[in-house]
N, C-alpha and C positions, 0 to 999 in steps of 0.2 A: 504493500500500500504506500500512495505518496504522504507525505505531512499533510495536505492538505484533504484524501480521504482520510488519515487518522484524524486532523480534527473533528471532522462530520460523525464518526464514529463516538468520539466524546459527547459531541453533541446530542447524538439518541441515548449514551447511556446518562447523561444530564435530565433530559426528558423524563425516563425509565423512573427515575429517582419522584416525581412530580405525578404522571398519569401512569398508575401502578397496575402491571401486568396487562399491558397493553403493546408490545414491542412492536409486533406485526403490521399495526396501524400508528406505530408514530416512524416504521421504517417508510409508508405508502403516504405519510403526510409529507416526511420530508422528501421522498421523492417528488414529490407532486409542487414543492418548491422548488427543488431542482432545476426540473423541466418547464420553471417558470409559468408554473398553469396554474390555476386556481381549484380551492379544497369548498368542496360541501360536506359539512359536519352534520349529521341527522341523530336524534335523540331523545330522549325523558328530560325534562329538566332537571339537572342537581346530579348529571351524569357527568361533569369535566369537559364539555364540550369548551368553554368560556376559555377555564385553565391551560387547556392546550394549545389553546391560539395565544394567550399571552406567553404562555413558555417556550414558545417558536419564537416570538419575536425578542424575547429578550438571552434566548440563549444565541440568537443569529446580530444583535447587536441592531435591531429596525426600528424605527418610531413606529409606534403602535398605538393605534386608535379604537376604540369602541362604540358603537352606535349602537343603542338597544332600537328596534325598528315596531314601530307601533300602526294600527290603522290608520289614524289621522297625521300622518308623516307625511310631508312634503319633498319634491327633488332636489327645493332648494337648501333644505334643513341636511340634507348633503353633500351638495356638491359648492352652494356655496351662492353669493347674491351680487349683484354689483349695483353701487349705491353711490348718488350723485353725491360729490364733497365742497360743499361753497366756497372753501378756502382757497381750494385750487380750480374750482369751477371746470372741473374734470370727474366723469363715472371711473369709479374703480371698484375693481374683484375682491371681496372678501374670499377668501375660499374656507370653504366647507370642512369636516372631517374627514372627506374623501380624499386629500389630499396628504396621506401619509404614505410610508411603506408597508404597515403590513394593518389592514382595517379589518376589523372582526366585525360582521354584518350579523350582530345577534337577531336570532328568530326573525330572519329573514322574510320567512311566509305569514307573517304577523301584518308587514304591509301591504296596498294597494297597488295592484298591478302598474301601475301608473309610477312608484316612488321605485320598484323592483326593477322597471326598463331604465332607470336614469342610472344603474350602472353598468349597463349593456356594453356602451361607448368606452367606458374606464374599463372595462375587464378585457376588451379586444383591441383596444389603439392606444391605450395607456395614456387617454388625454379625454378634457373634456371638451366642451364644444358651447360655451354663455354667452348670449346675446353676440350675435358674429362672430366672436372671438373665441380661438382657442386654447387653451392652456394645458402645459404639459402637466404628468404628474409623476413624486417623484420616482425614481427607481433605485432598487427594485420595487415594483410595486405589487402586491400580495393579498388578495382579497380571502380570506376566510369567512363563510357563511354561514352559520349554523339552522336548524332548521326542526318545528316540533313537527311530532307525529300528525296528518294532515287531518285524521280525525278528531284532535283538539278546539276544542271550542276558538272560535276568531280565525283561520289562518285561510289562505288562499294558495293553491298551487302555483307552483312555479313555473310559464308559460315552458314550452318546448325550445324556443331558441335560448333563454336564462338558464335552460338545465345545461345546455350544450358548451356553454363559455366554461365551466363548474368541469376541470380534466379529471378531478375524480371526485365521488363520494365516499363515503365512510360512515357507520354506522359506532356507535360510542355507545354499547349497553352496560348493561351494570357489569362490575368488576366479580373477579370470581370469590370466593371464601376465603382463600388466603391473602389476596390482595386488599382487601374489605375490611380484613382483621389487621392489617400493617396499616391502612387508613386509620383506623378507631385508636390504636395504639399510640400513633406519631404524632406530630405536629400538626396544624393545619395547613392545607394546600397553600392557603393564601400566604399566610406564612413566610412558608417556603420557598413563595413565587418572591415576595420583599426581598429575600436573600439571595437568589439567584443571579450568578453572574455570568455577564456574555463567553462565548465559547467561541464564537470568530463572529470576523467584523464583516459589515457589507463586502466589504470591499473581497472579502474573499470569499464572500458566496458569490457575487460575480466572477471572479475567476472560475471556483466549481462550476456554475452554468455553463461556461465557456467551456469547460473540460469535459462535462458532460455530453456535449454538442459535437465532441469527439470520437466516441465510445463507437465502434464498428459495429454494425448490423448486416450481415451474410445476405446473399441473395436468398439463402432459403429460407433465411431466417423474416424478410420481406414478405414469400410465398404465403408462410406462415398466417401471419398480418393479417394480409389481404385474403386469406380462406375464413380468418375468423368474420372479420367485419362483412365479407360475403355471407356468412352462415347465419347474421342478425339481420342482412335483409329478404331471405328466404323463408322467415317465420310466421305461420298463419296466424297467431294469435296477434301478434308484434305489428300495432300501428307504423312504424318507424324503425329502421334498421340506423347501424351508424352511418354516420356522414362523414365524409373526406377530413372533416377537420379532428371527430374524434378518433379516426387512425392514424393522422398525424402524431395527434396524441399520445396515443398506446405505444407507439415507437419510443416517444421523446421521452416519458414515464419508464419504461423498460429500460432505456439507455442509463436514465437516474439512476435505478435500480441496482440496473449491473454496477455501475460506478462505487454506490455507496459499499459496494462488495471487493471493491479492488479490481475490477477485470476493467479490459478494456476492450472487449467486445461481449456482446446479447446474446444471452440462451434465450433456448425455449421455455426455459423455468422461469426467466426476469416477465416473461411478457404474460404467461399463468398466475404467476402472482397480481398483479397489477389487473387484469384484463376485467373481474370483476368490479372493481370498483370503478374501471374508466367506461363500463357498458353498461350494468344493469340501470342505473337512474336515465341513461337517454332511452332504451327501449321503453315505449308505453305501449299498456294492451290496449287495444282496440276495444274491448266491453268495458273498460272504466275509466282507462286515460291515465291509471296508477301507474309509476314505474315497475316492469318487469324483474321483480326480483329474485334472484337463484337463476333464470334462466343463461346468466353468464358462465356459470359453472356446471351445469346440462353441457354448452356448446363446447367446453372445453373435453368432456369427456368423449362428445363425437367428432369431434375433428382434428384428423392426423396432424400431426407432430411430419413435416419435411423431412 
């Protein structure tokens, strides 16, 4: 491994130390940083969803912003307002909370489909677009979204192109018995979050991304790919199969993946890993419009390995 995979490796056992007995999905979270894509968190409330977005950002050295997202939220309450100034008898941009590196979009499905597309723009062009004018925002820039169970009182689904920006989801259930009993025992999360110190700087998670953008991916390893993401649009049930942009995706995520292992080329086991959570929330069935869930782990066991 380089210095720079052993740090990342610190950094999940830093994690590890915070969201207990969870390794599998804070290796597929920071992948999904990695590969510069964005995380959808789904949950119970009072599961760690919150804490592990804050402990990404402060073990990765980000400004990190939180916006708890309500029904009556507006787009401008985040992205930001621009307000005439007498003094200078010039409009100028306030910006928003959106304007950090790593913004936790808590219970996301809590707002109005209307406050949900305003960050449509910022998760795909890393910019906004106010009155004519556009503004960058900064980088890296990192949106985690967490999100209640849809049959919760108040929440609205998440349209189809919002699910598609979201490179993976993840599911954050309750912790097993022995993790649950080392919670009850120890300090509090929050705590422990106060105490936590960065583990690398921006500046070298940008390099990672760079490095990661590297990692070789085999022609058959491509075949692969492109059999699976063929195999979610031949499904009767399945409104929608992926799109060109979530196999982009599942490449770029699998590359992470490899990476954060030291290799510098992609099994078939980096892309197995990851493929559930970069597919099942795009696939919706057709009789209800819910994400197809399990059906990414079905595909995997019918479709040959290159």
């Amino acid at each position: 491994m380089t210095p720079l995979q052993q740090a990342f490796q610190r950094t999940l056992d830093t994690l590890d130390t915070i969201i207990l007995g969870k390794r599998d999905l804070l290796q597929l979270a920071q992948a999904c940083l990695l590969a510069r894509g964005h995380l959808l968190i789904e949950g119970l409330p009072g599961v760690g969803k919150t804490t592990l977005a804050h402990a990404l950002a402060q073990c990765c050295g980000l400004e990190f912003r939180r916006v708890q997202f309500t029904s009556d939220m507006l787009p401008a309450d985040l992205i930001g307002v621009t307000v005439y100034e007498r003094s200078s008898e010039h409009f100028r941009f306030h910006p928003g909370p959106l304007f950090s590196q790593l913004l936790l979009a808590d219970e996301i499905n809590r707002a109005s489909p209307k406050t949900q597309s305003a960050l449509l723009e910022a998760m795909e062009e890393h910019q906004v677009s106010v009155d004519g004018s556009t503004h960058e925002l900064p980088q890296p820039f990192f949106v985690i979204a967490t999100q209640n169970p849809l049959q919760q009182i108040g929440t609205y689904p998440l349209p189809e192109s919002q699910l598609d920006r979201f490179l993976i989801r993840v599911e954050l259930g309750y912790p097993d018995a022995a993790a649950e009993r080392q919670l009850l025992q120890g300090i509090s999360r929050r705590e422990a979050l106060h105490s936590l110190a960065s583990v690398v700087s921006p500046a070298e998670l940008a390099n990672a991304q760079q490095a990661v953008r590297q990692v070789h991916a085999s022609a058959a390893l491509l075949d692969y790919i492109q059999a699976l993401v063929a195999a979610t649009r031949q499904l009767q049930d399945v409104a929608y199969g992926l799109s060109p942009r979530a196999a982009l995706g599942l490449l770029n995520v699998a590359r992470a993946y490899a990476w954060q292992y030291g290799r510098d080329l992609v099994l078939p086991e980096d892309v197995q890993q990851v493929f559930p959570g970069v597919a099942n929330h795009r696939m919706l069935l057709r009789t209800t419009g819910q994400p197809a869930h399990g059906v990414a782990e079905q595909l995997l066991q019918r479709v040959a390995v290159p």
